[in-house]
ZADO-1210 file (C-alpha; in nm, 4 decimals, padded with zeros to 6 digits):
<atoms>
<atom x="-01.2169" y="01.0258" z="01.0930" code="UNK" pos="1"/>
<atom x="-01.0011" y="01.2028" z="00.8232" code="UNK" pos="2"/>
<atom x="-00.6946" y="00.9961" z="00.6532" code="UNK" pos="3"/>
<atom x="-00.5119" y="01.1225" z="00.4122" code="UNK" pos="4"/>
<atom x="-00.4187" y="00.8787" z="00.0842" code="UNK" pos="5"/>
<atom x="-00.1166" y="00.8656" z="-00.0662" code="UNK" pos="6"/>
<atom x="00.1336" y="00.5585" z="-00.1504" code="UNK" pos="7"/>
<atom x="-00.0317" y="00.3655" z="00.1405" code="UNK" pos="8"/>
<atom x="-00.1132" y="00.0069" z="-00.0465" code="UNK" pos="9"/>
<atom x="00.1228" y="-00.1679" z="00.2613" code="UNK" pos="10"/>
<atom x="-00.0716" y="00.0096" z="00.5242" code="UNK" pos="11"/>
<atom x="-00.4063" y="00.0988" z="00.4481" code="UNK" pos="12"/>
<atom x="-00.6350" y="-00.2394" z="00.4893" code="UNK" pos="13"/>
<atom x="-00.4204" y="-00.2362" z="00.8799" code="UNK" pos="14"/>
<atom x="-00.5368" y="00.1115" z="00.8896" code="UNK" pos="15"/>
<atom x="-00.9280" y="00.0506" z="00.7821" code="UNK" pos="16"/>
<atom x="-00.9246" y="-00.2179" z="00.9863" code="UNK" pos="17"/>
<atom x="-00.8133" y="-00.0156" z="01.3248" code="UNK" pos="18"/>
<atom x="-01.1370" y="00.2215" z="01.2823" code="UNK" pos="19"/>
<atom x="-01.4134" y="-00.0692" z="01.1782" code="UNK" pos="20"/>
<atom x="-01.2481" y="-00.2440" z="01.5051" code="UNK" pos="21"/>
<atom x="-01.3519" y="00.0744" z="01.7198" code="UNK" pos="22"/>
<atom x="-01.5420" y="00.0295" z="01.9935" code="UNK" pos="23"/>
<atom x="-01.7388" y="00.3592" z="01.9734" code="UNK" pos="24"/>
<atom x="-01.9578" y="00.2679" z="01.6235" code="UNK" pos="25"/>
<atom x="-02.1026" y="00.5547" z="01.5029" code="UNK" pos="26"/>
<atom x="-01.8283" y="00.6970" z="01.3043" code="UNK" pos="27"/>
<atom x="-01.7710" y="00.8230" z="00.9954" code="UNK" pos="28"/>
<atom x="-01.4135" y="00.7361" z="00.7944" code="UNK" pos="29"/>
<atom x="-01.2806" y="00.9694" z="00.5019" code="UNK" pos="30"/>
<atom x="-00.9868" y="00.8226" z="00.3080" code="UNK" pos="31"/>
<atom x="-00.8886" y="01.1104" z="00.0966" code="UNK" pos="32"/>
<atom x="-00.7093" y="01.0151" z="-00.1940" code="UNK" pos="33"/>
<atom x="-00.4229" y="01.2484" z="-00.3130" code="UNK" pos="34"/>
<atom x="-00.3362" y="01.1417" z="-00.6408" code="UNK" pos="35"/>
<atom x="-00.1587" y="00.8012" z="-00.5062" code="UNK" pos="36"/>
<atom x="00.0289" y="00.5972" z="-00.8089" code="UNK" pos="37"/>
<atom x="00.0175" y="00.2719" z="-00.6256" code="UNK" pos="38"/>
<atom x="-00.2945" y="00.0643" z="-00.5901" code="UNK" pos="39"/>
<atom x="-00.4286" y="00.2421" z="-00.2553" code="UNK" pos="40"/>
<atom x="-00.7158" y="00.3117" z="-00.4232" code="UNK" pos="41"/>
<atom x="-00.8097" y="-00.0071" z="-00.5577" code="UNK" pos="42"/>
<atom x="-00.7665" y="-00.1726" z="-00.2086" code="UNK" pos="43"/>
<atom x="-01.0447" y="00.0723" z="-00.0365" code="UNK" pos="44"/>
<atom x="-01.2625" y="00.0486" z="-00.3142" code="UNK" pos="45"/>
<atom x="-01.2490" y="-00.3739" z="-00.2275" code="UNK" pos="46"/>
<atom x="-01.2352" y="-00.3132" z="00.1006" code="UNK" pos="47"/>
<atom x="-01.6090" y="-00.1073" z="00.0648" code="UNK" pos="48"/>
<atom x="-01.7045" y="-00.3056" z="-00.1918" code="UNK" pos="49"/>
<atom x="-01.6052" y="-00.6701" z="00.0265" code="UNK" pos="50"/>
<atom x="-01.7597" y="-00.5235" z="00.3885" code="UNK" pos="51"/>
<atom x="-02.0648" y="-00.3403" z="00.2085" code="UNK" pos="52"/>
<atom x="-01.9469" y="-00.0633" z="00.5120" code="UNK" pos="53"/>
<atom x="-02.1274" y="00.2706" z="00.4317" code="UNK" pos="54"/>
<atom x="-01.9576" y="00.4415" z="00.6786" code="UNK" pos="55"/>
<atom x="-01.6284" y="00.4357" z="00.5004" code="UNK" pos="56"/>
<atom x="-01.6264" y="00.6932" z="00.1998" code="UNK" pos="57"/>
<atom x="-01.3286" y="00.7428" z="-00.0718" code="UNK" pos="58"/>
<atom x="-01.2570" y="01.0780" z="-00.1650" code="UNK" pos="59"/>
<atom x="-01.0374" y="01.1529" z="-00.4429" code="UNK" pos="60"/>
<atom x="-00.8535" y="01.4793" z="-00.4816" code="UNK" pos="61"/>
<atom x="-00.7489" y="01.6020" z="-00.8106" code="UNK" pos="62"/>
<atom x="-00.4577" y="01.5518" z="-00.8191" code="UNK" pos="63"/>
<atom x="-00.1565" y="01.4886" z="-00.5536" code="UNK" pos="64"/>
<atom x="-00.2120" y="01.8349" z="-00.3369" code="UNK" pos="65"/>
<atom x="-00.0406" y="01.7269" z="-00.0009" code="UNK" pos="66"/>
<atom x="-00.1426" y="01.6177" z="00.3406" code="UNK" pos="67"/>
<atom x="-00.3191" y="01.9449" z="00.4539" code="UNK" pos="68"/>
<atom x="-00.5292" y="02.0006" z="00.1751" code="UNK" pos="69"/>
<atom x="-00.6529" y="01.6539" z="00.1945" code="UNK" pos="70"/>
<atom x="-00.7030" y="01.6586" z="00.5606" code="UNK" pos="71"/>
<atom x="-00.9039" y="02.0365" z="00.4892" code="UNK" pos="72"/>
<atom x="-01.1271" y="01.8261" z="00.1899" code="UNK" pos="73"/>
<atom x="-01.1724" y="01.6134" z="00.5059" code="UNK" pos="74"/>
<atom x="-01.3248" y="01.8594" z="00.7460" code="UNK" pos="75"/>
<atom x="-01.5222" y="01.9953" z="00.4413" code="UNK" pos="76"/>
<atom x="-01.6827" y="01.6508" z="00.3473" code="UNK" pos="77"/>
<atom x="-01.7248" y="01.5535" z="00.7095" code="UNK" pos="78"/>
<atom x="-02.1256" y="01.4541" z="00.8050" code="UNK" pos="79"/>
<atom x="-02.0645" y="01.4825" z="01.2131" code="UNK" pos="80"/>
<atom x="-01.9451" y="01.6569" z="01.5221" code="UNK" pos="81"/>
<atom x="-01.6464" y="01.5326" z="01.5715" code="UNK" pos="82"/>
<atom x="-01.3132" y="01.5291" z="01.3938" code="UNK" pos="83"/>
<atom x="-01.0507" y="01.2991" z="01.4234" code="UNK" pos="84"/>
<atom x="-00.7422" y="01.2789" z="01.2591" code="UNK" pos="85"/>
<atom x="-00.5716" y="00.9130" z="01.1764" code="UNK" pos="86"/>
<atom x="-00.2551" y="00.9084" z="00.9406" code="UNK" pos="87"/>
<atom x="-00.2411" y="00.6319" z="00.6916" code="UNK" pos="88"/>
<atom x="-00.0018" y="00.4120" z="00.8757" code="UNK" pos="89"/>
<atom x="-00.0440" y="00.4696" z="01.2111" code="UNK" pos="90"/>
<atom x="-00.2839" y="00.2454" z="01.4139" code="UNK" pos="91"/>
<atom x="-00.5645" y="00.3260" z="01.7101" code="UNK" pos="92"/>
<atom x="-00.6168" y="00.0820" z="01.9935" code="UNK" pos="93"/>
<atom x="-00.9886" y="-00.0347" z="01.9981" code="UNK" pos="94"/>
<atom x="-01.1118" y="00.2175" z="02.2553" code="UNK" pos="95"/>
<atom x="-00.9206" y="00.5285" z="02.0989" code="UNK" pos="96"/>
<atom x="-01.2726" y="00.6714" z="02.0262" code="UNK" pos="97"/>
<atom x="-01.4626" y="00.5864" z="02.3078" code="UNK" pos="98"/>
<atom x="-01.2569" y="00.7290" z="02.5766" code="UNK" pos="99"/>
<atom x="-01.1672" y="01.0220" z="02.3920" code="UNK" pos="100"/>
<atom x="-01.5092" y="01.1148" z="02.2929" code="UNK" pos="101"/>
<atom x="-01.6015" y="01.0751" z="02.6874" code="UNK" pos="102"/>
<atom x="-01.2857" y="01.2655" z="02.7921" code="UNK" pos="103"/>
<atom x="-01.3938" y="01.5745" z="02.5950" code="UNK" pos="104"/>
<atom x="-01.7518" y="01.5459" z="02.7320" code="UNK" pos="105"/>
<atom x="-01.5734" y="01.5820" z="03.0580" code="UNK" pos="106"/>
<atom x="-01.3501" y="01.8583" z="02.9760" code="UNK" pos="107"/>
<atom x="-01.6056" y="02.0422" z="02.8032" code="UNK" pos="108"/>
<atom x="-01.3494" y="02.0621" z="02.5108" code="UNK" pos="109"/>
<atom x="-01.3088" y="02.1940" z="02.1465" code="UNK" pos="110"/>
<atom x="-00.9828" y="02.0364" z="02.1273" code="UNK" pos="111"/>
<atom x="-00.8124" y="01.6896" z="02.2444" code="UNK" pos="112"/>
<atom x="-00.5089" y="01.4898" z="02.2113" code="UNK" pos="113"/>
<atom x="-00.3585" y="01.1541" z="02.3820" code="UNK" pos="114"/>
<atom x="-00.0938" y="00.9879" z="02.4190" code="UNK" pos="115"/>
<atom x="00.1057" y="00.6935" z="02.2257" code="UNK" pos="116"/>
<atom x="00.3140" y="00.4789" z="02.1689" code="UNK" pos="117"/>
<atom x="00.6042" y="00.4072" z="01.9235" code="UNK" pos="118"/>
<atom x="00.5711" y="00.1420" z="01.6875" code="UNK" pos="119"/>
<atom x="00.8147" y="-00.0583" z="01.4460" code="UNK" pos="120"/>
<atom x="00.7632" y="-00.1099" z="01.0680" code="UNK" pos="121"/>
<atom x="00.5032" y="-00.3954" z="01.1443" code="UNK" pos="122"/>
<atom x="00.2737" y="-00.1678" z="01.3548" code="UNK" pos="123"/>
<atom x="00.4187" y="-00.3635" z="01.6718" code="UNK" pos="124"/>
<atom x="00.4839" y="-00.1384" z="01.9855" code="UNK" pos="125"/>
<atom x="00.8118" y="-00.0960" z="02.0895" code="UNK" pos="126"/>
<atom x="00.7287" y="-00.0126" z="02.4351" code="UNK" pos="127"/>
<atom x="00.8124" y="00.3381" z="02.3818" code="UNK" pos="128"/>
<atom x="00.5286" y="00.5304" z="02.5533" code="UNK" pos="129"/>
<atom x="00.4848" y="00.9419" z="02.5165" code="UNK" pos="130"/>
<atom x="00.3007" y="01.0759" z="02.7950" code="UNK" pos="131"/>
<atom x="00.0791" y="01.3682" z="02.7370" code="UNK" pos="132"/>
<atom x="00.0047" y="01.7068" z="02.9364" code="UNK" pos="133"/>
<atom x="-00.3099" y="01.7749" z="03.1123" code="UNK" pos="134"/>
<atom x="-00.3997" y="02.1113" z="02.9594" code="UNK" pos="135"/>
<atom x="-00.1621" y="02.2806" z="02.6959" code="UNK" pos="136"/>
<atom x="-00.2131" y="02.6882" z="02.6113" code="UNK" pos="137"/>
<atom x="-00.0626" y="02.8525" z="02.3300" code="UNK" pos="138"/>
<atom x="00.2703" y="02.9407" z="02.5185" code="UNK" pos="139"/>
<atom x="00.3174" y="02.6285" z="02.6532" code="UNK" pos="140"/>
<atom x="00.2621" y="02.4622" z="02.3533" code="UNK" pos="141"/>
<atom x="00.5522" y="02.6725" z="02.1414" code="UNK" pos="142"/>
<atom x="00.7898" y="02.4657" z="02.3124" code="UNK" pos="143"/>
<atom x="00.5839" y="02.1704" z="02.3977" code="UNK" pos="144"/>
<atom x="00.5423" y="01.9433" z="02.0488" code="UNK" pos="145"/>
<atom x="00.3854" y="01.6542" z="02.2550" code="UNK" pos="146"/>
<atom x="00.0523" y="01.6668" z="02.0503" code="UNK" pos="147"/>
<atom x="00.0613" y="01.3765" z="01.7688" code="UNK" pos="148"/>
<atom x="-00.1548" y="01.4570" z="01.4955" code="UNK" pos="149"/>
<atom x="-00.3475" y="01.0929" z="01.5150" code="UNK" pos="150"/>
<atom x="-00.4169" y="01.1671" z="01.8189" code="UNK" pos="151"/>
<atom x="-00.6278" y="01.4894" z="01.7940" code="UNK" pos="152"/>
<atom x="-01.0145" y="01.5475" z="01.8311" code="UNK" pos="153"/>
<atom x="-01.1928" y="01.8261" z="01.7473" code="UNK" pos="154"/>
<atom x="-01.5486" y="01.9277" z="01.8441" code="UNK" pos="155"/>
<atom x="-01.7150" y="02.1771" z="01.5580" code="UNK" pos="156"/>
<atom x="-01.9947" y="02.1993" z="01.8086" code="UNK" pos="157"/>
<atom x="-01.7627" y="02.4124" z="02.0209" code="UNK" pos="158"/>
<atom x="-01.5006" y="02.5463" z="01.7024" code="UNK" pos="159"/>
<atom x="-01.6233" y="02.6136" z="01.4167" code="UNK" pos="160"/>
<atom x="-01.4678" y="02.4175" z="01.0785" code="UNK" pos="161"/>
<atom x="-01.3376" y="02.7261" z="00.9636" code="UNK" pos="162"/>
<atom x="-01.0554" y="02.7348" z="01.2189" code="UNK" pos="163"/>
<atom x="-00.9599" y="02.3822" z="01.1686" code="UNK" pos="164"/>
<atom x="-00.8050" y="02.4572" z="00.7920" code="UNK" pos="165"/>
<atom x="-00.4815" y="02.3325" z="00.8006" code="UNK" pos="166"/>
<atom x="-00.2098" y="02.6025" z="00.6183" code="UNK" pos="167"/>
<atom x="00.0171" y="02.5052" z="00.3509" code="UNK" pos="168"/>
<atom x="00.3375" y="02.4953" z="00.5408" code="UNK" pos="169"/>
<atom x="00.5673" y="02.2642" z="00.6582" code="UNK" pos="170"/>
<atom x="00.4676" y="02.1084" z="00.9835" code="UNK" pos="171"/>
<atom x="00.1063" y="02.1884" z="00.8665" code="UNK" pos="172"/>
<atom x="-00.0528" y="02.0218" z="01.1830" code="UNK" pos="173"/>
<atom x="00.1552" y="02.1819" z="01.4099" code="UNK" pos="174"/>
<atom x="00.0981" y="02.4927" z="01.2734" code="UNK" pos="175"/>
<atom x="-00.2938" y="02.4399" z="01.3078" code="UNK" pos="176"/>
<atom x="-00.2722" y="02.3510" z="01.7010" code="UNK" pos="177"/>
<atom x="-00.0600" y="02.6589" z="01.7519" code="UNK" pos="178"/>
<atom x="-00.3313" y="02.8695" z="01.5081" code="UNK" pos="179"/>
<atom x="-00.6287" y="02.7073" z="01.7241" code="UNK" pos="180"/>
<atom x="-00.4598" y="02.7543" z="02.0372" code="UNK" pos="181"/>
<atom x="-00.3697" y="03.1098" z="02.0218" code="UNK" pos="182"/>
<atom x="-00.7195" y="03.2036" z="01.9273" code="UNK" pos="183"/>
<atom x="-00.7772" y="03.1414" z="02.2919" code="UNK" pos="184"/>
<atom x="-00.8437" y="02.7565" z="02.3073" code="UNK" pos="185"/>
<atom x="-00.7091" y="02.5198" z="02.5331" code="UNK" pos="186"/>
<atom x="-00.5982" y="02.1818" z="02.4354" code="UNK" pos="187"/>
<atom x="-00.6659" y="01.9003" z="02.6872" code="UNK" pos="188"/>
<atom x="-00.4452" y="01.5703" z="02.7381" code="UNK" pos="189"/>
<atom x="-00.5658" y="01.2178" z="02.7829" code="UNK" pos="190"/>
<atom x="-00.2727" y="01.0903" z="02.8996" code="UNK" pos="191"/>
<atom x="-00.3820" y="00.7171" z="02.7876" code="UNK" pos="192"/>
<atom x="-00.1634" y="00.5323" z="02.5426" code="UNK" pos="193"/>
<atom x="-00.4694" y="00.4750" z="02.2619" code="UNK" pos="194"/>
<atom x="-00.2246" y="00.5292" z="01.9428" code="UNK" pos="195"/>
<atom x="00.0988" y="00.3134" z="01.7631" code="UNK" pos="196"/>
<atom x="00.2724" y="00.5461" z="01.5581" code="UNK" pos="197"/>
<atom x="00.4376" y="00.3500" z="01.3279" code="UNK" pos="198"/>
<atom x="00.8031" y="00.3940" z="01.2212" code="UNK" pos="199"/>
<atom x="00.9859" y="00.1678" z="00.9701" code="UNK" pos="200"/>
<atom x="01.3064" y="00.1378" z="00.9843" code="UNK" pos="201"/>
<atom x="01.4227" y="00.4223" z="00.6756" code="UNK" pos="202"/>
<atom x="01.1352" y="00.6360" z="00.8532" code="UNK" pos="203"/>
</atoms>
């Protein structure tokens, strides 16, 4: 589970918490620090040292080098199979994990997405629901933006990490699932609400 640090001291205990709250256990969380000047690392470093949770790891970059380098120093440093993507602030409902991981055991697939819900500044839902796809192709997907980065799974077993470096351009995810997908992939749509993106109110 790769999150990217930076400026995050409101969010990032919520955020923690989310994952350690999963009910699929065997994960693996990388908060990769990217040069924040608030206290977000200080409050992960507690939060390990408080929960004594060896599955949570802090990464620091060298510097602040943006989202898709730290989310690439995440694929790099990741032990397991899969990779997930979880954005600082956002939030996953308990099973987010568990039925994803079984949906792409199902599918047979390299690459998986859900769908999600809005949420307000307080990580409360708003009600506001985005259903997802069943399949999306390359073509489709051009004009089809309905895949929410913390809601994407990867399998390495089936794509290798090399193809999951983000590049550094604007709308770097984006630009991955299009990359991935027109290499021949298919992207496959859980179309369960398992995510709160969260949007305060200046967002």
């Amino acid at each position: 589970v790769i999150v990217p640090v930076y400026n995050v001291e409101k969010y990032i205990r919520e955020t923690i918490a989310c994952v350690q709250t999963q009910t699929y256990p065997h994960w693996e969380l990388l908060l990769v620090e990217d040069g924040s000047t608030d206290g977000s690392a200080d409050v992960i470093q507690g939060i390990i040292k408080e929960t004594q949770d060896t599955r949570i790891r802090l990464i620091r970059q060298p510097s602040n080098l943006g989202a898709a380098r730290a989310r690439n120093r995440g694929v790099q440093e990741a032990r397991g199979r899969y990779i997930a993507y979880l954005d600082a602030d956002d939030l996953w409902m308990p099973r987010k994990l568990e039925r994803e991981l079984a949906f792409m055991g199902e599918k047979e697939a390299a690459f998986a997405f859900t769908g999600y819900e809005f949420a307000d500044g307080r990580g409360r839902g708003t009600g506001k629901v985005v259903h997802v796809p069943e399949k999306l192709e390359y073509r489709q997907a051009l004009s089809n933006t309905t895949i929410f980065t913390t809601t994407v799974m990867f399998d390495t077993a089936r794509i290798g990490k090399e193809k999951l470096m983000m590049p550094q351009v604007k709308s770097e995810d984006t630009a991955l699932w299009w990359q991935v997908l027109r290499s021949g992939y298919t992207a496959y749509g859980l179309d369960e609400n398992l995510v709160r993106y969260r949007r305060p109110g200046k967002s």
